[in-house]
C-alpha positions as CSV (number, residue, x, y, z in Angstrom):
1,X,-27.3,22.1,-12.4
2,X,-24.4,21.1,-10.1
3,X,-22.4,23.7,-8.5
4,X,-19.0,24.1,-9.0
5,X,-17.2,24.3,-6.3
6,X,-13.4,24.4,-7.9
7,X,-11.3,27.2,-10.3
8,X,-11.8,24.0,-13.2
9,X,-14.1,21.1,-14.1
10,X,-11.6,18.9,-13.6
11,X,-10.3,20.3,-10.3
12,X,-14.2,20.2,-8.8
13,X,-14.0,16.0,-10.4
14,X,-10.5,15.8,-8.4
15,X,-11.4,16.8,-5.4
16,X,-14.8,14.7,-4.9
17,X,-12.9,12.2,-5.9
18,X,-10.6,12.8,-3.0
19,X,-13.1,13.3,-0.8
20,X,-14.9,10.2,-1.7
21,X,-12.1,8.1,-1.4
22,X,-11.4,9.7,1.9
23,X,-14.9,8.9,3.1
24,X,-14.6,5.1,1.8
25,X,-11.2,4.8,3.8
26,X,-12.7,6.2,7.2
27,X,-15.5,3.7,6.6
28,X,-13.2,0.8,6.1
29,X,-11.4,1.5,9.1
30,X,-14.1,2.2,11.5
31,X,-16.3,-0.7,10.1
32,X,-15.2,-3.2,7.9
33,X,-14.8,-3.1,4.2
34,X,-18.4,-4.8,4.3
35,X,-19.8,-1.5,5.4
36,X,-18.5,0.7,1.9
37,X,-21.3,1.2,-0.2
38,X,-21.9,3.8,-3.0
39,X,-24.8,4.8,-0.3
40,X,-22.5,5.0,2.7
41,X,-19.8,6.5,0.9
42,X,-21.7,9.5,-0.7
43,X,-23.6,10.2,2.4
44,X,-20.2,10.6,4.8
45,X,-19.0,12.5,1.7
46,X,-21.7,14.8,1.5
47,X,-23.0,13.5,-2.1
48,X,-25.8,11.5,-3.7
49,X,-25.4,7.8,-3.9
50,X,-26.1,8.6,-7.7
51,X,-23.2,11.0,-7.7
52,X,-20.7,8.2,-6.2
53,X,-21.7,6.3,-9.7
54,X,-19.8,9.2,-11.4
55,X,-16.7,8.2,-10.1
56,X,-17.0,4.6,-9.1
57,X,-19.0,1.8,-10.7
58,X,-19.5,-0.4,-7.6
59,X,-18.2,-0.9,-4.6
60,X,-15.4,-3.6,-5.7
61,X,-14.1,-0.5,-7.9
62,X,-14.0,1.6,-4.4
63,X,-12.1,-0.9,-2.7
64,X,-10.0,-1.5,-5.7
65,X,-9.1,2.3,-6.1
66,X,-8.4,2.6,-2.2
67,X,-5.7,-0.5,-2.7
68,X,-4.7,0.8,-5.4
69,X,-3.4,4.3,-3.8
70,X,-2.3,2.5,-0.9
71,X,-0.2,0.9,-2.8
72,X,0.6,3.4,-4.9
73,X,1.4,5.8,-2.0
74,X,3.7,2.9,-0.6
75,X,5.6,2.3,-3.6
76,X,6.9,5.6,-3.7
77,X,8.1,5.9,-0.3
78,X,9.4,3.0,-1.0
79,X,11.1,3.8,-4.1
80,X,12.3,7.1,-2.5
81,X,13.7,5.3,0.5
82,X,15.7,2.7,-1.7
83,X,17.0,5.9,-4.2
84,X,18.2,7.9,-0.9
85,X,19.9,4.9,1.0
86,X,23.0,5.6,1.6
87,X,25.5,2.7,2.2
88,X,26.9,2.8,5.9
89,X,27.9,-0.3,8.3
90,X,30.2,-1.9,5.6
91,X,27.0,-2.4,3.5
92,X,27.6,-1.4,-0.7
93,X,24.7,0.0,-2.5
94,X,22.3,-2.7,-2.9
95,X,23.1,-3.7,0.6
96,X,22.0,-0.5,1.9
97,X,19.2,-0.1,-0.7
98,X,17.7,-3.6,0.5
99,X,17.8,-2.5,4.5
100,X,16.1,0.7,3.4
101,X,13.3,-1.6,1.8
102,X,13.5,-3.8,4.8
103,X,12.6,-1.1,7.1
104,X,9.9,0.6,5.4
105,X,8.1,-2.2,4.6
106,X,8.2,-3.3,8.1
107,X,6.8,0.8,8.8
108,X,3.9,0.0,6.2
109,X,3.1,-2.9,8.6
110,X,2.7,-0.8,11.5
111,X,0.3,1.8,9.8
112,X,-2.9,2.4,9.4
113,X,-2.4,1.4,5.3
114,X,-1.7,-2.5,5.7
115,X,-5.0,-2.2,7.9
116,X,-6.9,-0.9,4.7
117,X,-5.0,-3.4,2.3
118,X,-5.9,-5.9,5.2
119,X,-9.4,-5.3,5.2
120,X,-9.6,-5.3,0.8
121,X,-8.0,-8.8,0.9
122,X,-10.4,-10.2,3.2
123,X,-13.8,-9.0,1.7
124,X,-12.3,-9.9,-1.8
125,X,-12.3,-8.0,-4.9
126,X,-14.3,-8.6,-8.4
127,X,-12.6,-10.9,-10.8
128,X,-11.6,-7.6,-12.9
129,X,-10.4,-5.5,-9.7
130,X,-7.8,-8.4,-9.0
131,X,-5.5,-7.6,-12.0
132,X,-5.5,-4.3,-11.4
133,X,-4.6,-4.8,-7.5
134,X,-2.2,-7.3,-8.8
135,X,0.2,-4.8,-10.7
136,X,0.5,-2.6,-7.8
137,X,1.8,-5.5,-5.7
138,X,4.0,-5.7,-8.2
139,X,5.5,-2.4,-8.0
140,X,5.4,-2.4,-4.5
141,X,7.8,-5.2,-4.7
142,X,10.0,-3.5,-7.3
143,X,12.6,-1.8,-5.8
144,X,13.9,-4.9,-3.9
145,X,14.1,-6.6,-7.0
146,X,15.7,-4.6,-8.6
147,X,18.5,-4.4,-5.6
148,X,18.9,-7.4,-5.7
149,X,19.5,-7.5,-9.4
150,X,22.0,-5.3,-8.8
151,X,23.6,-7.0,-6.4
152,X,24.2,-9.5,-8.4
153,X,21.5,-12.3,-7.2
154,X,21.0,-15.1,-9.8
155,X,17.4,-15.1,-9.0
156,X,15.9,-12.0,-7.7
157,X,12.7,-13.1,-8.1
158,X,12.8,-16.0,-5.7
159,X,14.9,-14.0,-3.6
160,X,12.3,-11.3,-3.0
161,X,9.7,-13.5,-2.5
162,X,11.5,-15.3,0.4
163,X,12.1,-11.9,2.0
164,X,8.9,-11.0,1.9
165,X,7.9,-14.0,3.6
166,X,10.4,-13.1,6.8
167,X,8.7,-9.5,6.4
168,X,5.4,-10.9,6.4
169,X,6.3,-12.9,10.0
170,X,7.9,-9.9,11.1
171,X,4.7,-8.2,10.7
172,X,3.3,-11.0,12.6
173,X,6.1,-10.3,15.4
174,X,5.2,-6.7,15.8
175,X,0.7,-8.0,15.6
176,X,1.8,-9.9,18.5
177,X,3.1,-6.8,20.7
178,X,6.9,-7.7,19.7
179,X,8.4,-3.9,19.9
180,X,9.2,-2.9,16.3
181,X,12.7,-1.4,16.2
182,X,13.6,-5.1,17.4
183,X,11.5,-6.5,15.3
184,X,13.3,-4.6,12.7
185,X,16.4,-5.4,13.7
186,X,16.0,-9.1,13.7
187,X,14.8,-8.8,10.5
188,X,17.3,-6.7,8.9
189,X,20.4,-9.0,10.6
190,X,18.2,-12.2,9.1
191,X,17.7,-10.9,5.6
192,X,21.3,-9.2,5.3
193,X,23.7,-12.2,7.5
194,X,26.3,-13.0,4.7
């Protein structure tokens, strides 16, 4: 019988499942998502392949999960830096809510996250993993929508999407060795120029 190694069942379950995802995230980052297996996973983990199967059901349900905190993680820092902007430099609410989204997306794309997401989207995920990836995109993108929305913007849809795109070359920019505060800065004049 398995030892348990926590005051709860469901406290031992959490925290192999921490520690799993932990392991699959050092492997993707060392090697490639190519190299996260059930096998690889459990072993840096310190657990059974057959054990991994108790939490994951392949590795496209690994990957998936990892994404999926990744962007969960993001979307709350996000979400927290839109809630706490304050409005400064002439900018009203939205104005300063959309800058705070500006820049920390444009700190996701300096970290060690976009290199995980990076890696996901280039081995591709399982037909049934997409949807699931797909909604936290979604959220991820939600709190510029929504100040946008409030800014009054007839189409805040089409609106984020075409600032994503200049985050996404601005990403590129800082790839490239361009130094990020300037980066940033370009950016943030682009997106917010009247």
């Amino acid at each position: 019988m398995p030892r348990i190694t926590a005051p709860t069942v469901a406290e031992h379950r959490a925290r192999r499942h921490t520690a799993l995802q932990a392991a699959a995230r050092d492997i993707l980052l060392a090697d490639g998502a190519q190299a996260v297996t059930p096998a690889a996973v459990g072993a840096r983990a310190g657990l059974a392949r057959s054990s991994v199967y108790k939490y994951f059901g392949s590795t496209g349900d690994i990957l998936a999960q990892l994404a999926a905190d990744v962007f969960a993680a993001w979307t709350g820092r996000l979400r927290a830096a839109t809630d706490a902007a304050d409005p400064a430099d002439g900018q009203d609410g939205p104005g300063a809510r959309i800058a705070a989204y500006v820049r920390g997306h444009l700190e996701f794309a300096r970290s060690d996250d976009r290199r995980v997401t990076d890696a996901i989207a280039a081995a591709g995920l399982p037909a049934e993993c997409l949807d699931w990836v797909a909604a936290q995109q979604r959220a991820l993108v939600a709190p510029l929508r929504e100040a946008l929305a409030d800014r009054g913007d007839p189409d805040p849809e089409a609106t984020a999407a075409l600032i994503l795109g200049t985050l996404d070359g601005a990403a590129r920019l800082i790839d490239a060795g361009r130094d990020p505060a300037a980066v940033t800065d370009a950016a943030l004049a682009f997106i917010t120029r009247p």
